[in-house]
C-alpha positions as a LaTeX table, in Angstrom:
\begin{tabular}{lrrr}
\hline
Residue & $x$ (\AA) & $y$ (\AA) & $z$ (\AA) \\
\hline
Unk1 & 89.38 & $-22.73$ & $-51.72$ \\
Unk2 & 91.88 & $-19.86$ & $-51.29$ \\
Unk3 & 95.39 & $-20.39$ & $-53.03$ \\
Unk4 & 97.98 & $-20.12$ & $-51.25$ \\
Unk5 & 100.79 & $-17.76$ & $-51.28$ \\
Unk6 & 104.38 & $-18.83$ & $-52.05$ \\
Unk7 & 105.64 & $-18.19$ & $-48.27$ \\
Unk8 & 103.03 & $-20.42$ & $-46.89$ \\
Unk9 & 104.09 & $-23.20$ & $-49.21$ \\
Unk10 & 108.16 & $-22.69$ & $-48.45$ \\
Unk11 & 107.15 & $-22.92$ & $-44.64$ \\
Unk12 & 105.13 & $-26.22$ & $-45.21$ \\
Unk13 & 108.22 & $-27.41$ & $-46.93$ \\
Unk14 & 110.44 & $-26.54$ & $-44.37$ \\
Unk15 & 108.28 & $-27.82$ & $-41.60$ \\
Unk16 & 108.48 & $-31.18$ & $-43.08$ \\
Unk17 & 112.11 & $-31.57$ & $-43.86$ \\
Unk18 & 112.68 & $-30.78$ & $-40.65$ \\
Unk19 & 111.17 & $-34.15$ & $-39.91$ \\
Unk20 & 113.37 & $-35.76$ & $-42.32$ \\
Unk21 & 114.77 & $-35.75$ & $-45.85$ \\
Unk22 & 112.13 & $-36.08$ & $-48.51$ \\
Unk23 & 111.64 & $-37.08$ & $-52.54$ \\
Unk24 & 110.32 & $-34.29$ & $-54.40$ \\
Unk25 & 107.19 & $-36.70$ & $-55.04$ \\
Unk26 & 106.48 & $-36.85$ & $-51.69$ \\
Unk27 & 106.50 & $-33.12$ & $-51.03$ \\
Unk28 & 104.36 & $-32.60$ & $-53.39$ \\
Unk29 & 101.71 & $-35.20$ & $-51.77$ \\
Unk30 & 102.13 & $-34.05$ & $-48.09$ \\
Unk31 & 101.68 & $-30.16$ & $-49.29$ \\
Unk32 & 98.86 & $-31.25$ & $-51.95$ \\
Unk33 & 100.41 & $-29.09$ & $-54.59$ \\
Unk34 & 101.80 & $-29.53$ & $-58.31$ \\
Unk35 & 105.33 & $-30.70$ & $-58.94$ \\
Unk36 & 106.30 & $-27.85$ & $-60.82$ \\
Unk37 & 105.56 & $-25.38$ & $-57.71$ \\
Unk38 & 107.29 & $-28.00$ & $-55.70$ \\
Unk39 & 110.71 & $-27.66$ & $-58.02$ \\
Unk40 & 110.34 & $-23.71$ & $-58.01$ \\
Unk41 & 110.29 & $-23.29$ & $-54.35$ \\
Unk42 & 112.71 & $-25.41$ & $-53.65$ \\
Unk43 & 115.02 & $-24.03$ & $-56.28$ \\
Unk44 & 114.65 & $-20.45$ & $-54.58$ \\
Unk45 & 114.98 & $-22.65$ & $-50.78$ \\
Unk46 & 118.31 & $-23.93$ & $-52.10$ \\
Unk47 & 119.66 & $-20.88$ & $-53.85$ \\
Unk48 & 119.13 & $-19.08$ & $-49.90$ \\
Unk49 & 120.99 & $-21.71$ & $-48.44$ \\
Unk50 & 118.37 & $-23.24$ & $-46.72$ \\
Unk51 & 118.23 & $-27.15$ & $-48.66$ \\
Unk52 & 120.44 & $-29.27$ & $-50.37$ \\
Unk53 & 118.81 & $-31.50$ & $-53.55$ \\
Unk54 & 120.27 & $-34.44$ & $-53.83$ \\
Unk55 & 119.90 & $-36.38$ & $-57.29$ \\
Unk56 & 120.00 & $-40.23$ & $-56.25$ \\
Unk57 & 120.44 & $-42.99$ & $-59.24$ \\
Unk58 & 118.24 & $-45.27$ & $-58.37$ \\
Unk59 & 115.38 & $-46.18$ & $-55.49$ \\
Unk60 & 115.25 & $-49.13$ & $-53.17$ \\
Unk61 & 111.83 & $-49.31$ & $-53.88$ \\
Unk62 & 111.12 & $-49.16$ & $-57.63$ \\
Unk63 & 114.88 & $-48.91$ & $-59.13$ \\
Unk64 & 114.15 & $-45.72$ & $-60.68$ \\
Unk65 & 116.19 & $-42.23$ & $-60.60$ \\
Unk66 & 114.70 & $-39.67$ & $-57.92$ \\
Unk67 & 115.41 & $-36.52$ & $-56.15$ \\
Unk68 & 114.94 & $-35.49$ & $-52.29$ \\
Unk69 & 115.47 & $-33.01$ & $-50.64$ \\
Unk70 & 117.61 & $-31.93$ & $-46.90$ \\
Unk71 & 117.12 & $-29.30$ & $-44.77$ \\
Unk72 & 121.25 & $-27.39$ & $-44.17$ \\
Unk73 & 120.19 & $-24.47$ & $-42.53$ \\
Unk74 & 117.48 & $-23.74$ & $-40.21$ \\
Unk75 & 115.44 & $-20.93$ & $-40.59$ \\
\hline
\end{tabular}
């Protein structure tokens, strides 16, 4: 298996937040990549305006601290 370029992984992202806003964890699961290549694409996605990270306190599910992900700007 081929790894895949940067691009290809921001458009995956994309394509799925424009479903609906996302945790980081489950970005990383749909797009079966690492967390850290998760965080760096979506740092450069949010410093172009595209996303907005939001940092929630706690989950309804597990009462822990997590952060999603929105789609602001389409492509």
């Amino acid at each position: 298996m081929s790894r895949r370029i940067a691009l290809d992984i921001k458009k995956e992202i994309l394509k799925l937040l424009s479903e609906k806003e996302r945790s980081l964890r489950e970005l990383e699961s749909k797009i079966n990549t690492n967390f850290q290549t998760i965080k760096t694409q979506i740092k450069e996605l949010e410093y172009f305006g595209f996303v907005k990270v939001i940092n929630h306190e706690k989950s309804k599910i597990n009462g822990r601290p997590f952060t999603s992900v929105r789609l602001i700007k389409k492509p």
